[in-house]
C-alpha positions as CSV (number, residue, x, y, z in Angstrom):
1,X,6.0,3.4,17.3
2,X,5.7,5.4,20.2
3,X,10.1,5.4,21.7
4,X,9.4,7.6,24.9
5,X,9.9,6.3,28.1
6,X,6.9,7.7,29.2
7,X,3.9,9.9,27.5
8,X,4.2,13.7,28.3
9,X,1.1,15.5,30.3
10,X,1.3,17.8,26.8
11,X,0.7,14.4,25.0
12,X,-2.4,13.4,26.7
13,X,-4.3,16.1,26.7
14,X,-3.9,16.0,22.8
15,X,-5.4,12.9,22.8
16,X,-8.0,13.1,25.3
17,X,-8.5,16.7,26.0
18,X,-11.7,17.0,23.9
19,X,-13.1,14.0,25.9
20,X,-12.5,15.7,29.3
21,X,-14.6,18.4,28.1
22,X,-17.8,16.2,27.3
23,X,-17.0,14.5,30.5
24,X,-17.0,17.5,32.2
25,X,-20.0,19.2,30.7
26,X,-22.0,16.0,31.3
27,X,-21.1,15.5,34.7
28,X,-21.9,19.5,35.6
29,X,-25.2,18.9,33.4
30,X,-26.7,15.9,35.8
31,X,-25.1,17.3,38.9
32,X,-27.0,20.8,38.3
33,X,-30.1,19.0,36.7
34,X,-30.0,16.7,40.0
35,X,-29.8,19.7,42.3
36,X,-32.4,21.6,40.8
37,X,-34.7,18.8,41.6
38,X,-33.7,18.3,45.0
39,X,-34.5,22.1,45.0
40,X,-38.2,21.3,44.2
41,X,-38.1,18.3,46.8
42,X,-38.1,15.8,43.7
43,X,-35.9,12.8,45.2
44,X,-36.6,10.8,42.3
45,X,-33.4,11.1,40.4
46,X,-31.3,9.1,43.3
47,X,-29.0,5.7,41.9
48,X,-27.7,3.2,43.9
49,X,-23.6,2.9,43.1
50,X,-23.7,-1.2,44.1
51,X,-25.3,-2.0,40.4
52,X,-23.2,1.2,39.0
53,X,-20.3,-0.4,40.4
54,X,-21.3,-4.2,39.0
55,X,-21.4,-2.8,35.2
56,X,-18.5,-0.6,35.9
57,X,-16.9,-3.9,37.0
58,X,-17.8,-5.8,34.1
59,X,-17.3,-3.2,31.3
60,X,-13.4,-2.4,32.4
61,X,-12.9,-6.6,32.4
62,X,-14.4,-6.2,28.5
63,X,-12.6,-3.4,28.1
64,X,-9.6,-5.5,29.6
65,X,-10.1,-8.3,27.3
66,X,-10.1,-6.2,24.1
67,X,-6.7,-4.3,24.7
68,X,-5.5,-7.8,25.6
69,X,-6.6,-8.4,22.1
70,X,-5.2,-5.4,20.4
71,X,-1.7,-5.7,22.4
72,X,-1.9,-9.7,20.7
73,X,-2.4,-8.1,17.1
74,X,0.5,-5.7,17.3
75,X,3.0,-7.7,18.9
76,X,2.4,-10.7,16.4
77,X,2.3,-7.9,13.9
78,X,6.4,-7.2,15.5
79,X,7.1,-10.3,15.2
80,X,6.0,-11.0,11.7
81,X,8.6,-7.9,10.9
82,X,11.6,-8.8,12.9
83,X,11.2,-12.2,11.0
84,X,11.5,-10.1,7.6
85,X,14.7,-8.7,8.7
86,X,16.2,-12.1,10.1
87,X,15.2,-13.5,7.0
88,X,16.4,-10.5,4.6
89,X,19.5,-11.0,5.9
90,X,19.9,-14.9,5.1
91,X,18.8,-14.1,1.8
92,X,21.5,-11.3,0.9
93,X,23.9,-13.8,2.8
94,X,22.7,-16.7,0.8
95,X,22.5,-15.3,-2.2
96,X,26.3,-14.4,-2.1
97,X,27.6,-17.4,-0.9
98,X,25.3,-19.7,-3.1
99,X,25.4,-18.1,-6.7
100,X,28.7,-18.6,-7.7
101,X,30.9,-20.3,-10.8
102,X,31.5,-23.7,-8.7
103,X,29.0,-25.5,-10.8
104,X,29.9,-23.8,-14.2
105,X,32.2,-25.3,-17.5
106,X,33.4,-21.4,-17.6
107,X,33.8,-18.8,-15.4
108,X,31.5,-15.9,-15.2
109,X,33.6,-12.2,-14.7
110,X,33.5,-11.4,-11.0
111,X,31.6,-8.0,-12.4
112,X,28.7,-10.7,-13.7
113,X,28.5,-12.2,-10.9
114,X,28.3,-9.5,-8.7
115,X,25.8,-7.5,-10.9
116,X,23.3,-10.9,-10.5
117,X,24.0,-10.5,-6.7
118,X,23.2,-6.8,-6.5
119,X,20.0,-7.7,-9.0
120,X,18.4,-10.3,-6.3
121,X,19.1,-8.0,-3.3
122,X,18.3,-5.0,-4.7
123,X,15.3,-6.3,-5.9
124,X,14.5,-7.8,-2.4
125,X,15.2,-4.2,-1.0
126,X,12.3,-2.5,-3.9
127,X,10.0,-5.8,-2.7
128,X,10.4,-4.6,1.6
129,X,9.2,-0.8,0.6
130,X,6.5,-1.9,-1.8
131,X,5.4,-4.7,1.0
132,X,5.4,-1.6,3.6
133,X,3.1,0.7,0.9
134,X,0.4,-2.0,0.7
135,X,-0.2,-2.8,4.3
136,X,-0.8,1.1,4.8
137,X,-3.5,1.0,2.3
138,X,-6.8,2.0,4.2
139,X,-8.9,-0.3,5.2
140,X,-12.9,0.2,6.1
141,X,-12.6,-0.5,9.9
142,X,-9.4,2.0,10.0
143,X,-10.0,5.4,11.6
144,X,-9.0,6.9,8.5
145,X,-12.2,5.4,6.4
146,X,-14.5,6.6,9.0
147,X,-16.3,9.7,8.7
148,X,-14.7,13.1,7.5
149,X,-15.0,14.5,11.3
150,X,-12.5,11.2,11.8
151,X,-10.5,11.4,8.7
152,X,-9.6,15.5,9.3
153,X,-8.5,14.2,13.6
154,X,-6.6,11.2,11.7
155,X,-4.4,13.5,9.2
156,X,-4.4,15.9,12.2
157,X,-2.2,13.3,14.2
158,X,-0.1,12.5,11.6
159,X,0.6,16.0,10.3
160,X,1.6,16.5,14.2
161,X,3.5,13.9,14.9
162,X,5.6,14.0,11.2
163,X,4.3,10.4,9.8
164,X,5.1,10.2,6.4
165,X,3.3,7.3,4.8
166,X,3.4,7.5,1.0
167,X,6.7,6.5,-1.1
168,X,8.2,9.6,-1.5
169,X,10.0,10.7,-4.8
170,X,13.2,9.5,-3.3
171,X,12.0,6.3,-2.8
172,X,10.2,6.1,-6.0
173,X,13.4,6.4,-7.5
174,X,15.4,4.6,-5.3
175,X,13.0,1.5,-6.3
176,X,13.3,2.5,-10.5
177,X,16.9,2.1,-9.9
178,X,16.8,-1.5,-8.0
179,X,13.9,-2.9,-10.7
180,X,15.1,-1.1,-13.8
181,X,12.0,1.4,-15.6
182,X,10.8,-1.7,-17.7
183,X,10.4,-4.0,-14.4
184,X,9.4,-1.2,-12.5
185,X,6.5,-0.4,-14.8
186,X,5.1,-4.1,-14.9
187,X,5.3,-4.7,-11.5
188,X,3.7,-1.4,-9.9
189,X,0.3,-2.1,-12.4
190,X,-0.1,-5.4,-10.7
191,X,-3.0,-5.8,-8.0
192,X,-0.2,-7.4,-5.5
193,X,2.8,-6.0,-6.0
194,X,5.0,-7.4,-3.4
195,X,3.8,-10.7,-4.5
196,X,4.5,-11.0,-7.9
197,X,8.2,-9.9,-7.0
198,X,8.5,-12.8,-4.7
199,X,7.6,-14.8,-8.1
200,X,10.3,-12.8,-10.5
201,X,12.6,-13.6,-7.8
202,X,11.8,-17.3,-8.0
203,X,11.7,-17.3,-11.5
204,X,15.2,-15.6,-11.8
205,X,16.3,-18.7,-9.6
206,X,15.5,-20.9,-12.1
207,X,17.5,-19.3,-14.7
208,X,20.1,-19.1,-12.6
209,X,20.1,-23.2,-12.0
210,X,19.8,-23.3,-16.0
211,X,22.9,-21.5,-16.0
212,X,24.8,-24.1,-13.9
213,X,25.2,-21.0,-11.0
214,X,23.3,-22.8,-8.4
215,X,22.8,-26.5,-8.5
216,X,19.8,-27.8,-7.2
217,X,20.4,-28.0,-3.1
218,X,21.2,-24.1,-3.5
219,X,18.3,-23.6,-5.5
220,X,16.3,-25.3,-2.9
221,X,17.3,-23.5,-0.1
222,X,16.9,-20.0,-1.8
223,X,13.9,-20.9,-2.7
224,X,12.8,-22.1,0.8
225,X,13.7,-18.2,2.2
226,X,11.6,-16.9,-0.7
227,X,8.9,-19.4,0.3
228,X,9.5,-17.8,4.4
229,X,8.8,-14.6,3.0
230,X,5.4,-15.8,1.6
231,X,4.6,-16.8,5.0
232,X,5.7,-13.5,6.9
233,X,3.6,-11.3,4.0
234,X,0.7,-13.7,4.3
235,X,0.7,-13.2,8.3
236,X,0.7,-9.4,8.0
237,X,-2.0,-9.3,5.6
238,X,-4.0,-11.5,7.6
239,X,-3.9,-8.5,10.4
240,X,-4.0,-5.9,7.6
241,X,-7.5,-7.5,6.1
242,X,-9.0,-9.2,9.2
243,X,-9.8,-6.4,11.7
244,X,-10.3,-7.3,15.1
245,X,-13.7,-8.3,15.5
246,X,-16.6,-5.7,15.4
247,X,-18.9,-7.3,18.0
248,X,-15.9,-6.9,20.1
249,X,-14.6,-3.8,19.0
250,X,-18.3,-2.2,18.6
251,X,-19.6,-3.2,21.9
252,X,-16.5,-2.2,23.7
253,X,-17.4,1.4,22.7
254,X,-21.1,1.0,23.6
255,X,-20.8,-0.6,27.0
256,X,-17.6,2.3,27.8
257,X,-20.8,5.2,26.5
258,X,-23.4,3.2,28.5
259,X,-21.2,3.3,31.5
260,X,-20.3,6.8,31.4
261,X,-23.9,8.1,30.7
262,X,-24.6,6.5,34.0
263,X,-21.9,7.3,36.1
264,X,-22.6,11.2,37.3
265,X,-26.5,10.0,38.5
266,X,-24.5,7.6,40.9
267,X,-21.4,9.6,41.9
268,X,-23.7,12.6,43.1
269,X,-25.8,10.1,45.2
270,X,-22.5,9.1,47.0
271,X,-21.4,12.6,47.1
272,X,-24.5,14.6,48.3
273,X,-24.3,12.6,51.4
274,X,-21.3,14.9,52.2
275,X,-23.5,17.9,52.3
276,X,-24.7,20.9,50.9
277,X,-21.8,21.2,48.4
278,X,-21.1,17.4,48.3
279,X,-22.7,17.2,45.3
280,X,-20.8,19.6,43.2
281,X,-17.5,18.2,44.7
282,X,-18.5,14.6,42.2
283,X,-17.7,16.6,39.3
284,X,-14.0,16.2,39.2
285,X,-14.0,12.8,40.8
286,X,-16.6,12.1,37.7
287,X,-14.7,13.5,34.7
288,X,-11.3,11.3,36.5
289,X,-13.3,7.9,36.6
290,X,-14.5,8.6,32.9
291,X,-11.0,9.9,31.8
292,X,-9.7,6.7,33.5
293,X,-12.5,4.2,31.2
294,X,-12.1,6.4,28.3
295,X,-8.6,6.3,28.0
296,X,-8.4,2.1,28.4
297,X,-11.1,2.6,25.4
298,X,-8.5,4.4,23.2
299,X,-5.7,2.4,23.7
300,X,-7.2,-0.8,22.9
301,X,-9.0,1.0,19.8
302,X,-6.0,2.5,18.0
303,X,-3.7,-0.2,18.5
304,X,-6.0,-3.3,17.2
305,X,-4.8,-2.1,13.5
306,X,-0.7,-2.0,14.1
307,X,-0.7,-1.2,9.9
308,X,-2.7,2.0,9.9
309,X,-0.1,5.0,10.2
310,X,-0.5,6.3,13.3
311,X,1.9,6.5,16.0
312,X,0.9,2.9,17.7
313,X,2.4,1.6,14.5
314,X,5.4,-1.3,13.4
315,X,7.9,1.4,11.9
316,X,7.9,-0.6,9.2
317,X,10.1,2.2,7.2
318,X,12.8,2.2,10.0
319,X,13.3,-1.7,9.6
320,X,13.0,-1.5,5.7
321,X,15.6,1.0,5.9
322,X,18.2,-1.4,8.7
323,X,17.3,-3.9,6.1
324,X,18.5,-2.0,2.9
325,X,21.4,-0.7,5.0
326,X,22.9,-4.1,5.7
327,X,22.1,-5.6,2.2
328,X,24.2,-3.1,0.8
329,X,27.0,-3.1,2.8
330,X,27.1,-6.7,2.0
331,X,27.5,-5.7,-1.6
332,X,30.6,-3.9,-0.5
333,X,28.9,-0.4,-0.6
334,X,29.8,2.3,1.0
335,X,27.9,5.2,-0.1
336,X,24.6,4.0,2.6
337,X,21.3,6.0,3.0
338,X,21.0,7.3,6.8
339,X,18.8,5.6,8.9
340,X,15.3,6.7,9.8
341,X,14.9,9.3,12.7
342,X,12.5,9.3,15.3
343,X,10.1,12.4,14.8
344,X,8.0,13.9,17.6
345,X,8.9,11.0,19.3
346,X,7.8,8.8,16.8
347,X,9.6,6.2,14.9
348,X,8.4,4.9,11.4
């Protein structure tokens, strides 16, 4: 997630400079190639603007419609998130407050009781950073699983901007010590992690109401905010694994190329009419119209995929981390892991 106020120039011409210089080569190409002919006397080359300015018209409304589209995707995609962390922190507060000795014959040690509290939430805290690992996982329509031209400008970006993406050791270890090595081993060999330690969580709720530390409208209600927590995964893989549709997405593109292939022929027209030099004076005006479609292109195409780990993205590890702070300090612990730092103006 981009946190600056306002993109720097330094900024943009990172991520459109190599498209102002085809812009600008094709529109000194036809303007010279246009010229020449009018050299010979060839008039032939002339295009009206009124139809240029009809498809212009009509490709920046699709264009319109698919960052409308895109922007939908990623703010659900926030949405789905902020309800993991309102929901995180019922469940550390619920799990305090509802597994306790009331219902039991004899006392469990406060020790006990607090190691079964610290098991639930810190395995709730390994479940948030394993959730966050498999929604990064590429997909096809990604920019990553493109072609290696695309892969090397992805990495590129991220290399720039700082995005770290896999669990790092620290992590790794951080999640061997909330699991345990034996848990830990089971769980990471399973095709959906995150899943199955929703179940373990469920199925340790059910021992628990065996051992008279829950009764059952406690062991309903936890199980009700491990149910919510099905719902919030299953939303954000439903934008992880459904792209936003190609015939959109694709034709977007095409009609943005078709638009821009055609726009120097009808710019010179318009401009030549100034005079000798009119002509040569479209050029700038050219590349800014382009720059102006190509840019409303981009936006809408790396923000459709709000899971992909790139700097439109849910900082999913900057709420995983809020998360794991407050679970812990509802434990009562004091020695807390920093939060996570923008980079490069980038948060995480």
């Amino acid at each position: 997630m981009f946190i600056n106020k306002n993109l720097s120039f330094r900024g943009l011409i990172r991520f459109t400079g190599k498209h102002l210089i085809w812009l600008t080569i094709w529109a000194a190409a036809v303007t010279g190639f246009i010229e020449y002919c009018h050299y010979l006397g060839y008039e032939g080359f002339k295009v009206p603007w009124l139809p240029l300015s009809i498809v212009g018209t009509a490709v920046a409304f699709y264009v319109g419609f698919k960052n409308n589209s895109a922007y939908d995707r990623l703010w659900e995609a926030r949405k789905i998130w902020g309800g993991v962390v309102n929901v995180s922190r019922m469940w550390g507060a619920n799990v305090k407050g509802y597994v306790t000795n009331i219902f039991r014959d004899q006392d469990l040690e406060e020790s006990a009781l607090l190691g079964i509290h610290r098991e639930l939430i810190y395995r709730h805290i390994a479940y948030l950073y394993v959730l966050r690992k498999q929604l990064l996982a590429p997909t096809p329509w990604e920019h990553i699983s493109q072609n290696r031209i695309m892969r090397k400008h992805v990495e590129g970006i991220q290399n720039r901007l700082g995005i770290e993406l896999d669990l790092e050791d620290g992590i790794i270890d951080n999640l061997r010590g909330c699991l345990g090595q034996e848990e830990f081993d089971k769980l990471m060999n399973m095709k959906n992690t995150a899943t199955q330690m929703i179940d373990l969580q469920s199925q340790r709720l059910k021992e628990l109401r065996e051992q008279h530390l829950i009764d059952d409208f406690r062991h309903m209600e936890l199980q009700k905010v491990l149910n919510e927590f099905y719902t919030l995964q299953g939303k954000a893989e439903r934008i992880k694994k459904f792209p936003l549709p190609r015939q959109y997405g694709g034709t977007s593109v095409l009609f943005v190329g078709l638009f821009l292939l055609l726009l120097p022929f009808g710019m010179v027209t318009e401009f030549h009419a100034l005079g000798d030099w009119g002509a040569w004076i479209s050029i700038p005006f050219t590349v800014l119209v382009g720059w102006v479609y190509v840019m409303m292109e981009l936006i809408g195409d790396y923000s459709e995929n709000p899971f992909e780990g790139l700097g439109n993205d849910i900082p999913m590890k900057s709420l995983c981390r809020i998360i794991e702070i407050d679970l812990r300090e509802m434990l009562g612990e004091t020695d807390l892991p920093p939060a996570i730092e923008a980079k490069n103006g980038v948060l995480m």
